[in-house]
Structures are given as C-alpha cells and as structure tokens.
SELUMLO-826779 format. One record per residue (C-alpha): residue in three letters; residue number from 1; y, z, x. Coordinates in Angstrom, 2 decimals. Layout:
N
<filum><residuo>ALA</residuo><num>NUM</num><yy>Y</yy><zz>Z</zz><xx>X</xx></filum>
...
***
This chain:
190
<filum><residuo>UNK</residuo><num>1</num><yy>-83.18</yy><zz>-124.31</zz><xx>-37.93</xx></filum>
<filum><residuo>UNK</residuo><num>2</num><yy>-81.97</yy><zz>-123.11</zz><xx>-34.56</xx></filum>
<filum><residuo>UNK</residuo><num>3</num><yy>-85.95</yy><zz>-122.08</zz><xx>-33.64</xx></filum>
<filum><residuo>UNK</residuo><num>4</num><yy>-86.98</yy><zz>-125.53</zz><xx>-34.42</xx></filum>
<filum><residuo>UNK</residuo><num>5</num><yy>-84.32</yy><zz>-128.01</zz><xx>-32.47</xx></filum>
<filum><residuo>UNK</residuo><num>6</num><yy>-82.29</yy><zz>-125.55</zz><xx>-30.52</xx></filum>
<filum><residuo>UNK</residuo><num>7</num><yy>-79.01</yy><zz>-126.23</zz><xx>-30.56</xx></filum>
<filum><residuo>UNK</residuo><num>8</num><yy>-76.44</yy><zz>-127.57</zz><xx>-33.36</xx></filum>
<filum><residuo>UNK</residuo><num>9</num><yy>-73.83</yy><zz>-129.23</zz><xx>-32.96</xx></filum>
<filum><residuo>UNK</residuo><num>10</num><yy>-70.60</yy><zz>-128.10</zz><xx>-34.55</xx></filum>
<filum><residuo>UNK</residuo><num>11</num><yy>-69.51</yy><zz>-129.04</zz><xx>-37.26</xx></filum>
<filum><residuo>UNK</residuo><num>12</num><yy>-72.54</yy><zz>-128.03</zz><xx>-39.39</xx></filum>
<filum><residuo>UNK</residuo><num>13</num><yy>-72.35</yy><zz>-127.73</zz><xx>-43.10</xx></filum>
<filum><residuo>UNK</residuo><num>14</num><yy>-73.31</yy><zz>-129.19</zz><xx>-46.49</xx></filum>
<filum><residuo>UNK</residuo><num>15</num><yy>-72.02</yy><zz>-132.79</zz><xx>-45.62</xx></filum>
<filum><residuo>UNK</residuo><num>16</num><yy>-73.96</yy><zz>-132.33</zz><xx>-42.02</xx></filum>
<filum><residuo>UNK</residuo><num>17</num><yy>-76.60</yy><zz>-129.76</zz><xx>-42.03</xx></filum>
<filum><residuo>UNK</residuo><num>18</num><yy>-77.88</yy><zz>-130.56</zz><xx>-38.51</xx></filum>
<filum><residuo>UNK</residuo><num>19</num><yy>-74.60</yy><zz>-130.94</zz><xx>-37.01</xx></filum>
<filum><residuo>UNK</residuo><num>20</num><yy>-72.67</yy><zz>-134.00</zz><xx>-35.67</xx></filum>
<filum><residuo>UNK</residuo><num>21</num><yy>-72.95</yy><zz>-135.38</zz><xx>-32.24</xx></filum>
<filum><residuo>UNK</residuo><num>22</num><yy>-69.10</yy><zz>-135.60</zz><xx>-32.18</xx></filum>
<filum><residuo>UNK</residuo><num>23</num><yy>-66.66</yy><zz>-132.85</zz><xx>-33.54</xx></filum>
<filum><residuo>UNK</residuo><num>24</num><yy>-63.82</yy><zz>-134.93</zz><xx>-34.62</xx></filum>
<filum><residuo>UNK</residuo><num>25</num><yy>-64.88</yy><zz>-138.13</zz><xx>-35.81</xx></filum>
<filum><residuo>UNK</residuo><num>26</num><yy>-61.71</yy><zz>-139.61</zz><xx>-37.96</xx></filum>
<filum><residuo>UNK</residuo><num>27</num><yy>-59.09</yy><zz>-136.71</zz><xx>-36.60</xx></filum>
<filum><residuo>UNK</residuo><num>28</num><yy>-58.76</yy><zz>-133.51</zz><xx>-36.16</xx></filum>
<filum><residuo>UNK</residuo><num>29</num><yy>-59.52</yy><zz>-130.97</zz><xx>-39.38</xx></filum>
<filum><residuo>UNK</residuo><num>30</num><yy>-55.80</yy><zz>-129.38</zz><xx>-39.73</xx></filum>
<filum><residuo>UNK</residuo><num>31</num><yy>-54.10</yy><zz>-131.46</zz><xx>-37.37</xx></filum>
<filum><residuo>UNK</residuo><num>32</num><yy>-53.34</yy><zz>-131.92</zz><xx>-33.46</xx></filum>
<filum><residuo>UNK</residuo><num>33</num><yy>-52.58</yy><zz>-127.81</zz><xx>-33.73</xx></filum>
<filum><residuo>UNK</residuo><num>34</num><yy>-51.81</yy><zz>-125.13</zz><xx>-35.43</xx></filum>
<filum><residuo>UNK</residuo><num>35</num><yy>-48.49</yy><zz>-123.45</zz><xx>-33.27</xx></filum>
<filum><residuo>UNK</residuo><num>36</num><yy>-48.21</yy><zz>-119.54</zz><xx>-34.84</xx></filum>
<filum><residuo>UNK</residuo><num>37</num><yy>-44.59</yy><zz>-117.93</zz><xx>-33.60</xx></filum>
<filum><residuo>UNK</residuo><num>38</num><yy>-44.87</yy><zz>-114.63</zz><xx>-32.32</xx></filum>
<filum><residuo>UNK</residuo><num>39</num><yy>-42.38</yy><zz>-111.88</zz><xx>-31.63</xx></filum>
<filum><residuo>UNK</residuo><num>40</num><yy>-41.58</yy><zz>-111.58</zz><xx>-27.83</xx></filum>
<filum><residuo>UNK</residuo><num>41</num><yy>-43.15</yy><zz>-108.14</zz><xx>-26.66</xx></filum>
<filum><residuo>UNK</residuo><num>42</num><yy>-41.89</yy><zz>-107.45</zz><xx>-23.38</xx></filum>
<filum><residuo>UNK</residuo><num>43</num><yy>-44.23</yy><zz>-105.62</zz><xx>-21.02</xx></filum>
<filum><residuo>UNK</residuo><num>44</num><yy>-44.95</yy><zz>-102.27</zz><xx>-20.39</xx></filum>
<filum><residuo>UNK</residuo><num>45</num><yy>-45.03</yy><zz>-102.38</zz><xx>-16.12</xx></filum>
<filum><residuo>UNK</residuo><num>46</num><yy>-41.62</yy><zz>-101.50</zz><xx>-15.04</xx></filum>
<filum><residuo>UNK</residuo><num>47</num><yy>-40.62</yy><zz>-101.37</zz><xx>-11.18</xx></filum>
<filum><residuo>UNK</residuo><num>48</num><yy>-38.78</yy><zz>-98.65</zz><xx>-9.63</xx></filum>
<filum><residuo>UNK</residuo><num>49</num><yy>-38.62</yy><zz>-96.40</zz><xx>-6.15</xx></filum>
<filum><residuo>UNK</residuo><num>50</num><yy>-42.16</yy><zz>-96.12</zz><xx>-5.60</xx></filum>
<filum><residuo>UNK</residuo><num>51</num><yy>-43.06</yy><zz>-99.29</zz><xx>-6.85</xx></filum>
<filum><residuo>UNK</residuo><num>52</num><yy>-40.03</yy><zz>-101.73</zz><xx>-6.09</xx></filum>
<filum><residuo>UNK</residuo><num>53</num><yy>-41.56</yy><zz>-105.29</zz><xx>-6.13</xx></filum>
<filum><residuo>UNK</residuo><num>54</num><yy>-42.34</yy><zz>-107.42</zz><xx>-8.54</xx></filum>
<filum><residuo>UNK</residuo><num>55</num><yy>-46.55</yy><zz>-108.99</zz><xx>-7.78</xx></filum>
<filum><residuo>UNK</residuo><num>56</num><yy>-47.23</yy><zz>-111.68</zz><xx>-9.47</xx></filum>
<filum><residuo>UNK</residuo><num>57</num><yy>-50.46</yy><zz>-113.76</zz><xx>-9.21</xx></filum>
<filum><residuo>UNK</residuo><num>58</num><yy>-51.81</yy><zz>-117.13</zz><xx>-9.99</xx></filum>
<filum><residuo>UNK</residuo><num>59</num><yy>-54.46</yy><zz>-119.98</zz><xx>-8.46</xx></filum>
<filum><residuo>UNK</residuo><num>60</num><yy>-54.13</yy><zz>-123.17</zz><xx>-6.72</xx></filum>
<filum><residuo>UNK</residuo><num>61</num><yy>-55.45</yy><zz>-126.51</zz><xx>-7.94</xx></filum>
<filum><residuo>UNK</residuo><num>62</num><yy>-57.93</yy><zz>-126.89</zz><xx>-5.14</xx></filum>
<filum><residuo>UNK</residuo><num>63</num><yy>-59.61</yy><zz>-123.56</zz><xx>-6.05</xx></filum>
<filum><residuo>UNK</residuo><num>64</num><yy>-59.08</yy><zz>-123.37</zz><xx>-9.84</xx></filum>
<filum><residuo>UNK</residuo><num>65</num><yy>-62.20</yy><zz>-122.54</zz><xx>-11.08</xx></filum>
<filum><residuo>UNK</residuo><num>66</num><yy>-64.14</yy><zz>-123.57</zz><xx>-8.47</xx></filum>
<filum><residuo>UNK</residuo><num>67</num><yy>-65.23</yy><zz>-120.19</zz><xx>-6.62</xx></filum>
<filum><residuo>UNK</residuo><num>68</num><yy>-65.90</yy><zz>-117.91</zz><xx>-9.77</xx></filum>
<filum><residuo>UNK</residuo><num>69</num><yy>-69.74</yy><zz>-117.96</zz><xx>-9.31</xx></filum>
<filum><residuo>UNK</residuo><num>70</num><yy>-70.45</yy><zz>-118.82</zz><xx>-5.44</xx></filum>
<filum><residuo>UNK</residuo><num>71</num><yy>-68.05</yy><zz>-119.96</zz><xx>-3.43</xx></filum>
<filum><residuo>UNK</residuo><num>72</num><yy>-70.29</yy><zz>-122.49</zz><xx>-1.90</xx></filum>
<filum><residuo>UNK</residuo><num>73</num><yy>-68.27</yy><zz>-125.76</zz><xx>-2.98</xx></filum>
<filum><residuo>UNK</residuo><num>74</num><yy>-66.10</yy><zz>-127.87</zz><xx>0.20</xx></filum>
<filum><residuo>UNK</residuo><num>75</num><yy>-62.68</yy><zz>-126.36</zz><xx>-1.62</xx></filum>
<filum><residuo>UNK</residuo><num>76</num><yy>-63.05</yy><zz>-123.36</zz><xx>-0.05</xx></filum>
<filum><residuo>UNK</residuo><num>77</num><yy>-61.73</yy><zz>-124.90</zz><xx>3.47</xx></filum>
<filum><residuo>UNK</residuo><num>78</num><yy>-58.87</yy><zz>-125.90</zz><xx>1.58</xx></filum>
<filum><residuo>UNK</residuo><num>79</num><yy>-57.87</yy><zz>-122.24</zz><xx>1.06</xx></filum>
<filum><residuo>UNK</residuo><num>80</num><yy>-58.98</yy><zz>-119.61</zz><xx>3.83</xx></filum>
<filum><residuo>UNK</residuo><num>81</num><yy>-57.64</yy><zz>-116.83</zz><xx>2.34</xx></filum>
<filum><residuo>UNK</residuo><num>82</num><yy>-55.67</yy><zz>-115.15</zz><xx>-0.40</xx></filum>
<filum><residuo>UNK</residuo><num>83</num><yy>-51.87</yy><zz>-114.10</zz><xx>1.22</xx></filum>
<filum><residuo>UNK</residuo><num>84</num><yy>-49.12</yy><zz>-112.18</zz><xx>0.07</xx></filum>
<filum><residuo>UNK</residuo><num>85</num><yy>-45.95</yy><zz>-114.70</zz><xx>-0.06</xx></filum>
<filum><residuo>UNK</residuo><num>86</num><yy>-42.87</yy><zz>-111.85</zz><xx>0.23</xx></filum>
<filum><residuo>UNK</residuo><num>87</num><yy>-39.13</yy><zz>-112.66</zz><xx>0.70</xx></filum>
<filum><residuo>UNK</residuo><num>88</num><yy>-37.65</yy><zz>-112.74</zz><xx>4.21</xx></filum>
<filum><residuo>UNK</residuo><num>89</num><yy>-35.14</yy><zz>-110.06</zz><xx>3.07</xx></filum>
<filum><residuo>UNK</residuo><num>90</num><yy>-38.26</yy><zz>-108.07</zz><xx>1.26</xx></filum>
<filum><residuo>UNK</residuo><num>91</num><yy>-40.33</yy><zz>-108.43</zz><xx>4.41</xx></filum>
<filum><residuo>UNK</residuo><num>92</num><yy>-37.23</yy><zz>-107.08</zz><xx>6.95</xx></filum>
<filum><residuo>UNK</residuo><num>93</num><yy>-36.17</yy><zz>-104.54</zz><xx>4.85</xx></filum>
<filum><residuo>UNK</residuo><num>94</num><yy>-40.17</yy><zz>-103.35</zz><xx>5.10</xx></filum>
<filum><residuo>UNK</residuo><num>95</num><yy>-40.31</yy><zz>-104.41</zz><xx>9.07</xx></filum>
<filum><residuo>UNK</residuo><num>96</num><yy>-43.26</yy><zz>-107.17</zz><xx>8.36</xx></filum>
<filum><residuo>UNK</residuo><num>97</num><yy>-43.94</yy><zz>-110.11</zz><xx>10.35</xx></filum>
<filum><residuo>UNK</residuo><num>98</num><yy>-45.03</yy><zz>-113.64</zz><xx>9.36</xx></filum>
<filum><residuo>UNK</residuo><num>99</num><yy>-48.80</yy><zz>-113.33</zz><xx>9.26</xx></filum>
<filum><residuo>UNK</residuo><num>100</num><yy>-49.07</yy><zz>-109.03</zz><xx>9.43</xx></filum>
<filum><residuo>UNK</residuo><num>101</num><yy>-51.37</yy><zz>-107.56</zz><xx>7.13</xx></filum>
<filum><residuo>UNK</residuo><num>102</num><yy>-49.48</yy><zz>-105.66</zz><xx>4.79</xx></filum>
<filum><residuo>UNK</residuo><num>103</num><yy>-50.83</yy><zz>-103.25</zz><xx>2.00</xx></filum>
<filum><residuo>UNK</residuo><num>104</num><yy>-49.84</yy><zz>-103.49</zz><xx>-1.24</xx></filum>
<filum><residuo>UNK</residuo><num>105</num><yy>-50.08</yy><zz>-100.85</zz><xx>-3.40</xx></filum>
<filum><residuo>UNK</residuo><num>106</num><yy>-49.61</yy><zz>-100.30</zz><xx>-7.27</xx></filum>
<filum><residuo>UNK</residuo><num>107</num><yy>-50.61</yy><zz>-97.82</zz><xx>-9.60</xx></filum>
<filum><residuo>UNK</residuo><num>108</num><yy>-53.99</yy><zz>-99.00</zz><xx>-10.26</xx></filum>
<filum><residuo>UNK</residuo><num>109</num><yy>-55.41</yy><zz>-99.46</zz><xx>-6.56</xx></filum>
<filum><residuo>UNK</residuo><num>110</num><yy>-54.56</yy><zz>-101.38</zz><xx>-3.45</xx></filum>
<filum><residuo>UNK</residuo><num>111</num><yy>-55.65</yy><zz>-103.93</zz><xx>-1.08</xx></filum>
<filum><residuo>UNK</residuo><num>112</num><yy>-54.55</yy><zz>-105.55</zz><xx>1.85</xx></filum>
<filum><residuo>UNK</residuo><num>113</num><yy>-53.25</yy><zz>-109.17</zz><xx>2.54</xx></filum>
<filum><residuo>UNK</residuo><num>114</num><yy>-51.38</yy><zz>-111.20</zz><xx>5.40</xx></filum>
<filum><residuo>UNK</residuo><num>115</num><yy>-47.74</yy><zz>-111.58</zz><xx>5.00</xx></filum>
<filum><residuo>UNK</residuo><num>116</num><yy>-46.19</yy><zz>-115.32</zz><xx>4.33</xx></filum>
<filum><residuo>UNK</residuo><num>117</num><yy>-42.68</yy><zz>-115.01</zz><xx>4.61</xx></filum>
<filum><residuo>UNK</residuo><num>118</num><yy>-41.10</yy><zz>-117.85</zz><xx>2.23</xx></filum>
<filum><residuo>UNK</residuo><num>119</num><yy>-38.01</yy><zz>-118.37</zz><xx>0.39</xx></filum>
<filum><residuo>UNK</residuo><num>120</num><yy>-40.47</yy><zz>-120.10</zz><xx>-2.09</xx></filum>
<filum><residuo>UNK</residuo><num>121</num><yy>-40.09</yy><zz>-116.19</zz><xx>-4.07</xx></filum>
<filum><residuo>UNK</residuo><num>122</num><yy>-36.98</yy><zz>-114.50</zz><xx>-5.17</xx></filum>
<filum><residuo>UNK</residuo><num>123</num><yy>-36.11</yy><zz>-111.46</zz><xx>-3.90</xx></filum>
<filum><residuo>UNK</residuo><num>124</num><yy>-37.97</yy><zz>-108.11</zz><xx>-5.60</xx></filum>
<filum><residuo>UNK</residuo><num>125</num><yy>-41.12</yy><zz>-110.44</zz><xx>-6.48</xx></filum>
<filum><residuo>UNK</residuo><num>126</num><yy>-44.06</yy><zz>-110.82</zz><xx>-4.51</xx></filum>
<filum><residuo>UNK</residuo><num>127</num><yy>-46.84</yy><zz>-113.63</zz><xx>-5.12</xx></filum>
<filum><residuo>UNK</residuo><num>128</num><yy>-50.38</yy><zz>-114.33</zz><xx>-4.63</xx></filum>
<filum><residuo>UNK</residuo><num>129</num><yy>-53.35</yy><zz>-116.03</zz><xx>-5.29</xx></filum>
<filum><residuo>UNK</residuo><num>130</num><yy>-56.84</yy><zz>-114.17</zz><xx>-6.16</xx></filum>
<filum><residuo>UNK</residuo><num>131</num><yy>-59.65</yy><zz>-116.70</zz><xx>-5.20</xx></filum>
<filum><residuo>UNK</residuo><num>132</num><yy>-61.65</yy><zz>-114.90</zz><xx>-2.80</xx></filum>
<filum><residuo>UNK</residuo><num>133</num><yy>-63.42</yy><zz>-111.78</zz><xx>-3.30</xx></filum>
<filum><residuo>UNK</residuo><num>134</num><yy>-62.08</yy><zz>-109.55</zz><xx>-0.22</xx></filum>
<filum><residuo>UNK</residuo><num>135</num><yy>-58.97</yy><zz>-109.97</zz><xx>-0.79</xx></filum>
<filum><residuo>UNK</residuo><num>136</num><yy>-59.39</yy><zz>-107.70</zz><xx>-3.81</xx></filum>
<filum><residuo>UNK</residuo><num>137</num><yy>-55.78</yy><zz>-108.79</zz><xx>-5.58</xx></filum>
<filum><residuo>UNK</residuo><num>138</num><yy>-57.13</yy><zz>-107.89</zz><xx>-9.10</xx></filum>
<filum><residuo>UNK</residuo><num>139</num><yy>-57.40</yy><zz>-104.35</zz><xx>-7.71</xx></filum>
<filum><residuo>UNK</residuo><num>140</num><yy>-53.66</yy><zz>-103.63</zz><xx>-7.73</xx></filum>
<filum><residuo>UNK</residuo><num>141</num><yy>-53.24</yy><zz>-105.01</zz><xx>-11.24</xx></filum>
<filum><residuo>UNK</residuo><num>142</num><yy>-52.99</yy><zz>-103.19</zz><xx>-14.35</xx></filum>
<filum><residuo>UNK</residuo><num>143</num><yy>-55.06</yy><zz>-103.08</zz><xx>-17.61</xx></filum>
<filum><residuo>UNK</residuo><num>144</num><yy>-52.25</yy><zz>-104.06</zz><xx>-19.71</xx></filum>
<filum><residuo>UNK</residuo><num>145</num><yy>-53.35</yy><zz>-107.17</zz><xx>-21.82</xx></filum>
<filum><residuo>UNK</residuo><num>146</num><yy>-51.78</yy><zz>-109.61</zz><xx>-24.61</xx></filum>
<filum><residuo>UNK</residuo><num>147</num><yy>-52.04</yy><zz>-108.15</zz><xx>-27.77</xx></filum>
<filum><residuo>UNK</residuo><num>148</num><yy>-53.09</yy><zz>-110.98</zz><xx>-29.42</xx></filum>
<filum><residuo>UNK</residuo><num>149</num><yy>-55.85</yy><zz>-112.48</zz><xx>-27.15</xx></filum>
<filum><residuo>UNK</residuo><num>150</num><yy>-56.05</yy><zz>-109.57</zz><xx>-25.30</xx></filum>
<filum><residuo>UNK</residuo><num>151</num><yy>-55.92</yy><zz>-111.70</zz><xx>-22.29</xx></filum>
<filum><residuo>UNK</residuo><num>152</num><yy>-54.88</yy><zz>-109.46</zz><xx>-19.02</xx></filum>
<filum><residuo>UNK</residuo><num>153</num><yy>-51.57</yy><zz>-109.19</zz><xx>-17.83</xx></filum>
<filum><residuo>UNK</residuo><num>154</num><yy>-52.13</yy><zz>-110.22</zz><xx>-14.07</xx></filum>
<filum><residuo>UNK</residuo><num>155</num><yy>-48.71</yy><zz>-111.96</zz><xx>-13.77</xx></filum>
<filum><residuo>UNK</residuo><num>156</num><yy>-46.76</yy><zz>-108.59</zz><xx>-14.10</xx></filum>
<filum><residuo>UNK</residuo><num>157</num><yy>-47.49</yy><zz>-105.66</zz><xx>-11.42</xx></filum>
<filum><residuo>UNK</residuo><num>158</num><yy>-44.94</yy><zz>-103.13</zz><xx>-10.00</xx></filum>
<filum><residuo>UNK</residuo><num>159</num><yy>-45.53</yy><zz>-102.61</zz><xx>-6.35</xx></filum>
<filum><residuo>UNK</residuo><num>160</num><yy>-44.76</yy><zz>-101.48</zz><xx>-2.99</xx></filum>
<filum><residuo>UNK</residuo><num>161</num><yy>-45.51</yy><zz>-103.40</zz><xx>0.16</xx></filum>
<filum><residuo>UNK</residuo><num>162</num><yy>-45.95</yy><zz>-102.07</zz><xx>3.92</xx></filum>
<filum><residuo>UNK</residuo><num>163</num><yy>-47.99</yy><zz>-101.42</zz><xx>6.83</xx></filum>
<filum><residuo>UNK</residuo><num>164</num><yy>-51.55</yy><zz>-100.74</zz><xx>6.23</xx></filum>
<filum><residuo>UNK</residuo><num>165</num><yy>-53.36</yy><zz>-97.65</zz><xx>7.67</xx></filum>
<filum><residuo>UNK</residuo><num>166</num><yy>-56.86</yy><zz>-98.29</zz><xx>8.61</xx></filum>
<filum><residuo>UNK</residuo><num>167</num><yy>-58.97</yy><zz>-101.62</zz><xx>8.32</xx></filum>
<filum><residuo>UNK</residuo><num>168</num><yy>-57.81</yy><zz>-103.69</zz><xx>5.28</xx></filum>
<filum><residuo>UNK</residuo><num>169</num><yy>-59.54</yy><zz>-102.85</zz><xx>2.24</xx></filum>
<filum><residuo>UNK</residuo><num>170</num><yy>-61.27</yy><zz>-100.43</zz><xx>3.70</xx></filum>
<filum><residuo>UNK</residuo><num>171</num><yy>-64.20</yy><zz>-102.69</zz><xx>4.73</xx></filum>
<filum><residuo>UNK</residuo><num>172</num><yy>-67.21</yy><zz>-101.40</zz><xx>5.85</xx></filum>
<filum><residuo>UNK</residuo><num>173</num><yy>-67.92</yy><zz>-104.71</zz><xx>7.85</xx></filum>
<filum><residuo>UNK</residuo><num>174</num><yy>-66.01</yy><zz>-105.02</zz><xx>10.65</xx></filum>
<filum><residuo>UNK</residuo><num>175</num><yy>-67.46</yy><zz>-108.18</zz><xx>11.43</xx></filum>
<filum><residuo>UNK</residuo><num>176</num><yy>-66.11</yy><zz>-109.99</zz><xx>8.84</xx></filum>
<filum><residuo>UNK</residuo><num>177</num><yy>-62.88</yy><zz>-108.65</zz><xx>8.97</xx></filum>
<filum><residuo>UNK</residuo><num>178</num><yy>-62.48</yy><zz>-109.21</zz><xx>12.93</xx></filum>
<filum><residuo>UNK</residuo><num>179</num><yy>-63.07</yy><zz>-112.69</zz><xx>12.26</xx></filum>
<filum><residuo>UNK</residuo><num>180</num><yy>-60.68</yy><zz>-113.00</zz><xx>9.08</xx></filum>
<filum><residuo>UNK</residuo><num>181</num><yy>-57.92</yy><zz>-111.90</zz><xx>11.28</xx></filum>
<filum><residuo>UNK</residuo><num>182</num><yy>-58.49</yy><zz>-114.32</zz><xx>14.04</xx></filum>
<filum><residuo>UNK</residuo><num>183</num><yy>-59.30</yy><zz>-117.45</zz><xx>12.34</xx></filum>
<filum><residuo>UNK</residuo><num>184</num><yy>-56.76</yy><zz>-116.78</zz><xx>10.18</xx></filum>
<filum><residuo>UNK</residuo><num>185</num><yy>-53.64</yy><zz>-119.28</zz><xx>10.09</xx></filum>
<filum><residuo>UNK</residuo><num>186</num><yy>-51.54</yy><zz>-116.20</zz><xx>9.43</xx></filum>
<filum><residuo>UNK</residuo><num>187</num><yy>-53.35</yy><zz>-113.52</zz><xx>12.02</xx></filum>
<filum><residuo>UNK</residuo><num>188</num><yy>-51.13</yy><zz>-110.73</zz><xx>12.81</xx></filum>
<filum><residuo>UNK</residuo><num>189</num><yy>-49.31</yy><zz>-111.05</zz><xx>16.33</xx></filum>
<filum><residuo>UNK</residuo><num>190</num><yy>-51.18</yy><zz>-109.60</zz><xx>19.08</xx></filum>
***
C-alpha cells in the first residue's frame, strides 16, 4: 500500500485500512493520558573538590528549536551567545569578572564561556544555555541518560570553573573568536 499512495495516516486498521485524515476523531483512544509512577532514581554525577559546581543547562524561548539545523532564522540576534550565569560569591571565590571568559571543565571535556554574574543561581550551581555551536556546552556534559527514555541527563554536571589558558575552545579561527569577544555584550575587560 505504502508503494502505491505513500504515506498513511495513523490510525490504520481493519475499520480504516488507508488511514484517517485525523487521529482522534470522537476522543482520544485510552483517554487524555496514561500517567505511569516511577521510582525516583537519583543521579549518578556527584560534585566534590575537583569538580565543585553544580552546571546545569537549558534553552530560551526565542531560540527553542529554532537553530538545530542552520542558524539562519532573525532569533539568533535575540541571543548572541551562550554564557555561563555563576554566583557572585562562586565567581569571587574563583577571581572572575562580569563578562571574563571562564573555562569550565567536567569530566567529560571542556569549553569556554563568558561569565554573567547573577544572583538569578544559587550558590554551587552554574547555568547555561547550549544554542550555538562554539560554545560547545554539551561537551562538558556527561553520558548519563534516563533510564526509561534514555533521554540525556544535561541538567546535572559536576564542574569546576576558572580562568582559561589559551584561546577558548581551542579554536583554530581566530577570526571568529576576536570578533565574539568584542561584539560581545559580556567581552572580557580590557
């Protein structure tokens, strides 16, 4: 069937064999949801000396979704770059500035962001988005995932933050990242 038209439209079956152009006509088969309660598992990532912090990482509604393939839509001058919101008492405690690049480290890789000092995180946690590519932030996360949809764990990643040595990221274009730091809204201090 498939060869001939296509594409079928779920649901197909005896009472529809070439599929329905809606999926839920009169309701929904078993209900508005099935809700399954699952034991709490708590994670395996635990913070400590080397790794003191607490990364966490998430999106913004002007970029959900909206950069995964190209990066070519308007949104993207709504969000310059990916930074590292840290604690005031974090960032002293680590001598960092408002707008430094910092490196953050973990034990699966690092990368480098600018520092956002803010109050908006608790002390011990660290927070950023991961919308654009050179910023890397899925680099320092680990490859623990839900056991049940085995989706990744991004929002739970021991880690230490400080100066960087060398160009951030390591970047091969120098260009790019000369430019990054001086258009940037959170440049380091000259």
């Amino acid at each position: 069937m498939l060869e001939k038209v296509g594409s079928v439209q779920w649901p197909c079956n005896d009472a529809s064999p070439d599929g329905m152009p809606i999926m839920h006509v009169n309701g929904f088969t078993r209900g508005k949801g099935k809700f399954v309660i699952t034991e709490y598992l708590p994670t395996d990532e635990r913070t400590g000396p080397r790794f003191p912090l607490l990364l966490t990482t998430g999106r913004i509604l002007s970029q959900y979704n909206v950069g995964a393939q190209t990066r070519r839509t308007e949104n993207s001058r709504w969000h310059e770059e990916d930074v590292l919101e840290i604690h005031p008492h974090d960032a002293e405690v680590r001598g960092v500035r408002d707008g430094d690049w910092v490196r953050v480290q973990s034990r699966a890789g690092e990368t480098t962001l600018h520092a956002k000092i803010t109050e908006r995180v608790a002390p011990g946690v660290v927070y950023t988005t991961f919308h654009h590519p050179l910023t890397q932030a899925n680099v320092v996360t680990t490859d623990n995932s839900d056991w049940a949809t085995n989706c990744p764990e991004y929002k739970v990643t021991a880690v230490q933050v400080s100066p960087p040595t060398g160009r951030p990221n390591g970047r091969s274009n120098i260009a790019n990242w000369l430019r990054t730091a001086v258009e940037s809204p959170y440049r380091p201090a000259l």
